[in-house]
C-alpha positions in Angstrom: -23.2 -54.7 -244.4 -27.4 -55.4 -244.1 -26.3 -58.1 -241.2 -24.2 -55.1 -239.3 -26.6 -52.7 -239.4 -30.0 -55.0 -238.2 -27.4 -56.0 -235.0 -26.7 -52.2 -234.2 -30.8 -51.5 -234.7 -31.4 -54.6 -232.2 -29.1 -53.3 -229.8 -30.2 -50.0 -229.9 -33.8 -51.3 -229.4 -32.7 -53.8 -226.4 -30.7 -50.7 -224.8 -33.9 -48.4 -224.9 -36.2 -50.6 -223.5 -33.1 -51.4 -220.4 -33.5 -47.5 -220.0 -37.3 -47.1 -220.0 -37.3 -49.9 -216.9 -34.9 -48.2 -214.4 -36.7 -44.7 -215.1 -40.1 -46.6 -214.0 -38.6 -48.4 -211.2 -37.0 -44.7 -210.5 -40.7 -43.3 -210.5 -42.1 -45.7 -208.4 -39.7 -45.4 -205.9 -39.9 -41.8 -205.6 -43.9 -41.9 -205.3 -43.6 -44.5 -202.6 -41.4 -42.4 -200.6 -43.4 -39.9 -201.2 -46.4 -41.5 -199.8 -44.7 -42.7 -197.0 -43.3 -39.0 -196.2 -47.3 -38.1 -196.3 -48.2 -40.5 -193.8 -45.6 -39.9 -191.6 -46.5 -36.1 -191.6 -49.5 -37.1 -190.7 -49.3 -39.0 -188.0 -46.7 -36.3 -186.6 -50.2 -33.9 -186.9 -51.5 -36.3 -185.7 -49.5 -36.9 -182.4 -49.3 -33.0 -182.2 -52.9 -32.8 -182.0 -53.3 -35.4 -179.1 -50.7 -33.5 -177.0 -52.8 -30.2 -177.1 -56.2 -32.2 -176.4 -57.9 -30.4 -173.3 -58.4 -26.7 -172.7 -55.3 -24.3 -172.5 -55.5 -20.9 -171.4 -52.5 -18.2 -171.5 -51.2 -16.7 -168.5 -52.6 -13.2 -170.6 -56.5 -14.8 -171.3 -55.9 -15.9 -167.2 -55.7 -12.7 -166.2 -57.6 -11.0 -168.7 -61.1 -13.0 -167.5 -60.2 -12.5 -164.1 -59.4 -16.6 -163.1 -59.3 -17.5 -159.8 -58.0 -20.6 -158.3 -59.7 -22.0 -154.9 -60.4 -25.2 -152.6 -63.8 -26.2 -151.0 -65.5 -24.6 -148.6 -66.7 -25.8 -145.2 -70.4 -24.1 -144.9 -73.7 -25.0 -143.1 -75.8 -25.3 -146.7 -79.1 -26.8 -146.1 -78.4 -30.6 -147.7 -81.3 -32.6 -148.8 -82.3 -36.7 -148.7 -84.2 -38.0 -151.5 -87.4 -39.8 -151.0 -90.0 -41.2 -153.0 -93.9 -41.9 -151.9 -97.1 -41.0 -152.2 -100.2 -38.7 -151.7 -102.1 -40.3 -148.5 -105.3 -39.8 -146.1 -105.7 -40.4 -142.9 -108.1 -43.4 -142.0 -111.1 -40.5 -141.2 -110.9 -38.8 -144.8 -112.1 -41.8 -146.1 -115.8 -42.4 -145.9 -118.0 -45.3 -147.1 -121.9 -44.5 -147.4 -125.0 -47.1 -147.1 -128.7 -47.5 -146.6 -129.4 -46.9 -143.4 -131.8 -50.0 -143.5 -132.8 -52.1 -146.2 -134.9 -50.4 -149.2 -135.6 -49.9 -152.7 -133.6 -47.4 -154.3 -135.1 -44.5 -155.7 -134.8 -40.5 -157.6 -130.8 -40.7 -157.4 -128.9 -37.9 -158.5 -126.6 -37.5 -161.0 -123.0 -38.2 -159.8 -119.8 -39.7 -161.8 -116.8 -40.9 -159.7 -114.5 -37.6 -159.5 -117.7 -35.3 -158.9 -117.2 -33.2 -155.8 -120.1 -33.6 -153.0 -120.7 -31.6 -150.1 -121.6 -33.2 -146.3 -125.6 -33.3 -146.3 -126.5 -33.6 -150.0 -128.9 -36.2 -151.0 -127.2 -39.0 -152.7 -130.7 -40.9 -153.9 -134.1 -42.2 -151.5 -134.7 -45.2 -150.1 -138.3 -46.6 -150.1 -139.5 -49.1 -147.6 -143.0 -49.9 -146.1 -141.1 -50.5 -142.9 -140.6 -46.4 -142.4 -144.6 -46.0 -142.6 -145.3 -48.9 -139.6 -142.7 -47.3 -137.7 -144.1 -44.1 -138.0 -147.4 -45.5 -137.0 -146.4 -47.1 -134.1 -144.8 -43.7 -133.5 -148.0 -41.7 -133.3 -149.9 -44.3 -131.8 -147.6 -44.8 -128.9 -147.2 -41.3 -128.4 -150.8 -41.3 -128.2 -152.0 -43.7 -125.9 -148.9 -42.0 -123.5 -150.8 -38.8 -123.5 -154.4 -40.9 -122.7 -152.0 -42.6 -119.9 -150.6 -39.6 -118.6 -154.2 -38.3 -117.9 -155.0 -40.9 -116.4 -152.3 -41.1 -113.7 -153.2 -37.4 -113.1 -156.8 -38.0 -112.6 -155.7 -41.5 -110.3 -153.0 -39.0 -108.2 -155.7 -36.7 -107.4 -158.0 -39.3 -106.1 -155.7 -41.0 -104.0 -154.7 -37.3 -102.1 -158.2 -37.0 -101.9 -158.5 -40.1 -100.1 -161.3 -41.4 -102.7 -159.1 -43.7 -104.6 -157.1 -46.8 -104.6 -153.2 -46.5 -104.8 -152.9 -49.3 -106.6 -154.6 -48.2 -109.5 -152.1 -45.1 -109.3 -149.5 -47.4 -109.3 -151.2 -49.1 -112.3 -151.5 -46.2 -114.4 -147.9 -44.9 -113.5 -146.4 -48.5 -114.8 -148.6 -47.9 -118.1 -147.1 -44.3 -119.0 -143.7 -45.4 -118.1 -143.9 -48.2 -120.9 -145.1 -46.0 -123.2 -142.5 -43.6 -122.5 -140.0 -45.8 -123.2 -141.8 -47.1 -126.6 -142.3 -43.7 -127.7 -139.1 -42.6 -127.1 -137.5 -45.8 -128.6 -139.4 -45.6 -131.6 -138.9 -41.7 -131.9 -135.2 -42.6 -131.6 -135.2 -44.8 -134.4 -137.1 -42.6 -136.9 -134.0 -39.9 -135.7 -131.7 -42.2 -137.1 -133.7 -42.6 -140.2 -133.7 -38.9 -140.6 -137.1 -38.8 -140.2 -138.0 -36.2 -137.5 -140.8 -36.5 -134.8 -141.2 -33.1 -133.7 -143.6 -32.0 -136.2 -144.9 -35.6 -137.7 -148.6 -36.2 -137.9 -150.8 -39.0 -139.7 -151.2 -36.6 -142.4 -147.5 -36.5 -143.3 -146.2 -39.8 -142.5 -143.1 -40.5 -145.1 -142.9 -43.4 -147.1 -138.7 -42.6 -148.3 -136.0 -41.3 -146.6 -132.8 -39.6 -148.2 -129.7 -41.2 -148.6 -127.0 -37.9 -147.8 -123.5 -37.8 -148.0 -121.9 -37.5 -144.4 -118.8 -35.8 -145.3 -117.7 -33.6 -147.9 -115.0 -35.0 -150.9 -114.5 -36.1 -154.1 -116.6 -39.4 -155.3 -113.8 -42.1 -156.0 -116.5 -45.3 -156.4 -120.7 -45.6 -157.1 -122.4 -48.4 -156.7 -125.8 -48.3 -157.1 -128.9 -46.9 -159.5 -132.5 -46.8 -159.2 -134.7 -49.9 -158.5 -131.8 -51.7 -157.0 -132.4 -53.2 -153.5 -130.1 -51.8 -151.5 -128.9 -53.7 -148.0 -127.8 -51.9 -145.2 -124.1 -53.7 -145.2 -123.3 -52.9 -148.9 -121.8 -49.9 -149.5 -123.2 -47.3 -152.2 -120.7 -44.8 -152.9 -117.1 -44.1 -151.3 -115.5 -40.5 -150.7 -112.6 -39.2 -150.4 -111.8 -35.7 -148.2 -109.1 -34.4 -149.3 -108.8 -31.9 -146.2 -106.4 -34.2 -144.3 -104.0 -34.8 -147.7 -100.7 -35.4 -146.3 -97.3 -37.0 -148.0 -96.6 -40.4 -147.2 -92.7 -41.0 -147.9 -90.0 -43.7 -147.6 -87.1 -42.6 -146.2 -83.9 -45.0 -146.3 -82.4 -46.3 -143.3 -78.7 -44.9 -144.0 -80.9 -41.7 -144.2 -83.8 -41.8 -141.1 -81.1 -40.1 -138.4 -80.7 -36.9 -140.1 -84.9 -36.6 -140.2 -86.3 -34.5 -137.4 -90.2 -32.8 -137.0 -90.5 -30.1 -138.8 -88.2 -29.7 -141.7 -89.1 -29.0 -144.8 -90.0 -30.6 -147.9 -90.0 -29.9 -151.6 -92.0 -32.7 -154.3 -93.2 -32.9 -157.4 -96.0 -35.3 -158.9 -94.3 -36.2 -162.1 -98.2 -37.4 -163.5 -99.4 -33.8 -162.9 -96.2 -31.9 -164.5 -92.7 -30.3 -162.8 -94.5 -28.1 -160.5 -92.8 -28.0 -157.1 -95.1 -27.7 -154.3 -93.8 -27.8 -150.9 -94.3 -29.3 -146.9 -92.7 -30.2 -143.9 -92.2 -33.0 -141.7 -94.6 -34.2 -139.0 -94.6 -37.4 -138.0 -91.7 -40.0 -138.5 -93.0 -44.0 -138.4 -91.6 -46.4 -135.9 -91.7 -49.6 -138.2 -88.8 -50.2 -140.0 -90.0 -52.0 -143.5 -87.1 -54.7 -144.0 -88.3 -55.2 -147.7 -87.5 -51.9 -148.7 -85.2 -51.0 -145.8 -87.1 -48.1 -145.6 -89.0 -45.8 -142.5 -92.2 -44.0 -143.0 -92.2 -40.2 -143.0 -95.6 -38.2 -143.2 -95.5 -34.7 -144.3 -97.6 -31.8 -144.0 -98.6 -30.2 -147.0 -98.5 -26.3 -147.0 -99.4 -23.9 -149.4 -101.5 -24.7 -152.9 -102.1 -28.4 -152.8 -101.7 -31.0 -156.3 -104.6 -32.3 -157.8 -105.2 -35.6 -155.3 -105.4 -38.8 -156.6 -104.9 -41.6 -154.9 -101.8 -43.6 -154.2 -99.8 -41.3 -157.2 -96.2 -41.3 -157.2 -94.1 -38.5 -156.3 -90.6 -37.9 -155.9 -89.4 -35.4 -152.5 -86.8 -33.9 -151.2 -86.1 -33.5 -147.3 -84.1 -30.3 -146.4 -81.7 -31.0 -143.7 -80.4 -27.9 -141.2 -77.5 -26.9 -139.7 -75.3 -29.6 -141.8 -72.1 -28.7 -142.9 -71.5 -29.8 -146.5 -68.1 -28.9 -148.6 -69.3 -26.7 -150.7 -68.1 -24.1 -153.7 -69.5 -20.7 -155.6 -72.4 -21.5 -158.0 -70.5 -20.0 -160.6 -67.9 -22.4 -160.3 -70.4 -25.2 -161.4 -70.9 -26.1 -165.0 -74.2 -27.5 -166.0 -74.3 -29.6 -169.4 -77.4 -31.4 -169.8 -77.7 -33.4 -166.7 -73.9 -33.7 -166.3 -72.0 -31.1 -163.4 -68.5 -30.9 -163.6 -65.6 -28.2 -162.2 -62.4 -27.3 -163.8 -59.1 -27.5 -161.9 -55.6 -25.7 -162.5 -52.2 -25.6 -161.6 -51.2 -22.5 -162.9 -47.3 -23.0 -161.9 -46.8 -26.2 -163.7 -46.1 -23.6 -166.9 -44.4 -19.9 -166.6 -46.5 -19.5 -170.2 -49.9 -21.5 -170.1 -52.4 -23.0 -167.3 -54.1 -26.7 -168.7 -57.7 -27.2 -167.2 -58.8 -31.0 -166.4 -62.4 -31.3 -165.7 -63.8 -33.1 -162.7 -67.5 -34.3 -162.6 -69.3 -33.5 -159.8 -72.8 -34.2 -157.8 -74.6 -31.1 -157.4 -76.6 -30.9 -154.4 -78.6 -27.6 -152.4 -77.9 -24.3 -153.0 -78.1 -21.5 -150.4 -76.8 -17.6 -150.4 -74.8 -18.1 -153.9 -72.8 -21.8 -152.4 -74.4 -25.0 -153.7 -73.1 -28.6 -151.8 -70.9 -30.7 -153.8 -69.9 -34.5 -153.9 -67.0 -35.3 -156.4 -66.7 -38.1 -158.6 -63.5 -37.7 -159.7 -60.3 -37.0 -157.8 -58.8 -33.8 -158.2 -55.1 -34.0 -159.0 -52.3 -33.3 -156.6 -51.3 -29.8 -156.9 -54.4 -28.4 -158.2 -56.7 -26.6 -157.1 -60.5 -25.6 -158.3 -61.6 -23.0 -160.5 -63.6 -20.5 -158.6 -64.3 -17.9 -161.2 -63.9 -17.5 -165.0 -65.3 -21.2 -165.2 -68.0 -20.4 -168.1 -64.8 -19.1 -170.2 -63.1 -22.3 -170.1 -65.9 -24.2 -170.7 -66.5 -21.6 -173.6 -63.2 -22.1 -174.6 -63.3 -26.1 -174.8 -66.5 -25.8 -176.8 -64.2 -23.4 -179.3 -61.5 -26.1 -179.6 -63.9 -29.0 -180.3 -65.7 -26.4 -183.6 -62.3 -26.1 -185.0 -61.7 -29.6 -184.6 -64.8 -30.8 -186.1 -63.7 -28.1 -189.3 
């Protein structure tokens, strides 16, 4: 009866444990369906989400904002060509200044290289013993022309009076003619010295002269103190006029033909900040450079002038007239950063909603409310541009990417 019993408690045991394996088996089928019922929701979400990327509008928020579908316009906008160059001078705004003759230098002033200097100040003096013998030689010359002179007189009335000898007229006349010629050399000289004859005496003879500046400018190089010996053929300071300040651009050859006298110019000096200062065109080169396949453009500068220093970079624009450009509505335009893109429709492809595709753009001039356009992108057959109520879509877009980002 014990030996029945422990079989039926085996059994029962052995049956249990049967039982307990399918309903875990059961269980983990169930949560592996389940799992693969969640991913395949989600990718469902997933692939709904994908088909409504872009911006939708309804035919109601269409009408509501006012939308307007267009094409490009045809109009004479006045197109621009880029160019890059440089603040120049004309060879005669640039002036180099040296001792006159060779001297000691002496009592210079006090200049720094940028300093601004008017035509005829004194720069520093130049010693030499030279300037007093040439003074000398001066007065003593001028002298001995004025004994001369008397005595030609005194020879010219002797000779009418038939008591003299015309060769000793002819003597004396000889006599004040070289001295005329001395004295006028030598006052010429001590002109060119800046030493003036017309009130010298022996009792203000000069022993330094000034060294002036012979234009007005901005100092850009100084070369030269006191006690230096300075030599006629080495130059002592250098300035710069900046009266004559024109631009000096390159102009690309694909570009030169649509250049004429006279148009005009927009730059800015990136060194000296985004201030735009403006010009016009005066004078297009005649050497092409093959390096850079570039032409030469000067322009005149008009209105308040940049700071000048030399050879800075700058970048221009050259405003073309009377060229027809395609063209569309500023408001049209969407400016991101430094991207410009449009937004195109069909809005018959749906009876319910109109889907926007953007196109990206080059923006170019603007004139009377129209700014040029080049696109980068094709626009789609069948759709056209959107003309007003752009901002809204692009609002919109920005909407849709929040909520996705939530």
């Amino acid at each position: 009866m014990k030996y029945i019993k422990f079989i039926i408690a085996v059994f029962m045991l052995a049956f249990s444990m049967v039982l307990t394996s399918c309903g875990s088996k059961k269980n983990q089928e169930s949560d592996t369906n389940q799992e693969v019922s969640k991913a395949t929701q989600t990718e469902e979400e997933g692939n709904n989400h994908s088909s409504e990327e872009g911006v939708h509008l309804t035919k109601e928020q269409a009408n509501t904002i006012g939308l307007e579908l267009g094409d490009l316009s045809t109009i004479k906008v006045n197109d621009f060509v880029n160019a890059t160059g440089s603040l120049g001078l004309p060879p005669n705004a640039l002036s180099s200044v040296s001792a006159k003759t060779n001297g000691i230098i002496k009592g210079t002033k006090k200049f720094v290289e940028g300093d601004y200097i008017k035509k005829g100040a004194i720069i520093a003096y130049l010693e030499n013993t030279e300037f007093i013998i040439t003074q000398q030689d001066y007065l003593e010359a001028k002298a001995q022309l004025n004994l001369k002179l008397l005595e030609a007189e005194r020879q010219r009335s002797l000779v009418e009076s038939n008591a003299g000898v015309i060769k000793n007229l002819q003597n004396a006349q000889a006599e004040v003619a070289v001295l005329e010629a001395k004295t006028q050399g030598l006052a010429k000289q001590l002109s060119f010295l800046g030493i003036s004859t017309s009130d010298l005496t022996p009792s203000n003879i000069r022993q330094k002269i000034a060294i002036v500046a012979p234009m007005s400018g901005y100092i850009s190089k100084i070369n030269f103190h006191n006690g230096m010996y300075a030599q006629s053929s080495v130059s002592l300071m250098d300035i710069i006029s900046s009266e004559h300040l024109h631009l000096e651009l390159d102009v690309f050859e694909k570009d030169i033909a649509s250049i004429k006298k006279g148009q005009k110019i927009s730059y800015t000096v990136p060194a000296l900040g985004q201030t735009i200062y403006y010009g016009r065109v005066d004078v297009i080169g005649k050497e092409f450079n093959s390096d850079t396949k570039t032409v030469r453009v000067h322009g005149h500068l008009d209105g308040i002038k940049p700071l000048f220093l030399k050879d800075l970079f700058l970048n221009a624009k050259i405003f073309l007239t009377n060229v027809e450009s395609s063209a569309l509505p500023e408001d049209a335009i969407i400016n991101d950063g430094a991207n410009s893109f449009i937004y195109v429709a069909n809005e018959k492809a749906n009876d319910n909603e109109i889907e926007f595709v953007k196109i990206n753009i080059i923006q170019g001039s603007k004139e009377n409310g129209y700014a040029s356009v080049k696109l980068i992108d094709e626009i789609p057959e069948g759709m056209q541009i959107v003309t007003k109520g752009a901002y809204y879509v692009y609002a919109q877009s920005k909407a849709g990417e929040l909520e996705h980002e939530d």
